[in-house]
N, C-alpha and C positions, 0 to 999 in steps of 0.2 A: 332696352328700348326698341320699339319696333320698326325698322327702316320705313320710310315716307315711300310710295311705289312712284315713280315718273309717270304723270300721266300726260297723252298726247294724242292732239287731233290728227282730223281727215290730211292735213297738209304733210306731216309729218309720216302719214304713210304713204299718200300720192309721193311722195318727194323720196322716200326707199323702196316705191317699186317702180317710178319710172314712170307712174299715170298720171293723168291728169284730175285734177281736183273733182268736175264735177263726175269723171267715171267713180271716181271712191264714191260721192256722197249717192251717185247712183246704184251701184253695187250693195252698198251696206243697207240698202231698202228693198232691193229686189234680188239678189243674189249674196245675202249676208254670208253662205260658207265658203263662196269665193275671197273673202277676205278673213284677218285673223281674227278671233272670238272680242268680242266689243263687250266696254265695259258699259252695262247700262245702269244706269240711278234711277229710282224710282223719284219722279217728279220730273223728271227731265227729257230735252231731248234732244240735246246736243249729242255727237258723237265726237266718241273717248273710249279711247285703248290704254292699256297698261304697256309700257313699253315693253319690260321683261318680257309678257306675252307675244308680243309682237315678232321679237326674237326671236324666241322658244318657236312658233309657229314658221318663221321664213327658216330656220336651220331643221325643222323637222322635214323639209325639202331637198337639204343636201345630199347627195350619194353618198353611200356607206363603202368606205374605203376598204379594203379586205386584200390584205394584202397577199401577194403568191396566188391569187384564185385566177383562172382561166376565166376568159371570155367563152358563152355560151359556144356552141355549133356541134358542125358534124365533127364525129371521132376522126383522126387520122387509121389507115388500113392499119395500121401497124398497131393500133391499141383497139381494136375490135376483137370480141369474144367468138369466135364461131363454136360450134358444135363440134364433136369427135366425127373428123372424117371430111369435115368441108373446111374451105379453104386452104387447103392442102394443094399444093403443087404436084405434089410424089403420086395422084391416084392415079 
């Protein structure tokens, strides 16, 4: 049998990102990829998201954890490559 999906309005996601109602129902009309992929029905025109969706799209925002990786930046002197001959004290 095939699980029933959650389905759920504009309040439902104004109310998991913290906006206010009418910026979603603004948004979803002039800025629809600023919010997550909307379910639409042919004949309708209410808006309605699938929840999973909804999820799936706020956690494809989360930073990827990677553990042991350095933070970007300059090399320390002591892990730079020079060339035969430079950075060399002794010349």
């Amino acid at each position: 049998m095939i699980e029933k999906p959650n389905i759920v309005g504009p309040e439902y996601i104004a109310e998991l990102l913290g906006m206010e109602l009418s910026t979603i129902k603004v948004d979803a009309r002039r800025k629809p990829e600023s919010l997550p992929p909307r379910l639409v029905l042919p004949g309708h025109k209410k808006l309605r998201w699938i929840e999973a969706d909804v999820l799936d799209w706020l956690n494809s925002f989360r930073p990827k954890r990677d553990a042991g990786k350095k933070k970007p930046g300059r090399p320390s002197q002591a892990s730079r490559q020079y060339p035969q001959g430079l950075g060399d004290s002794t010349s």
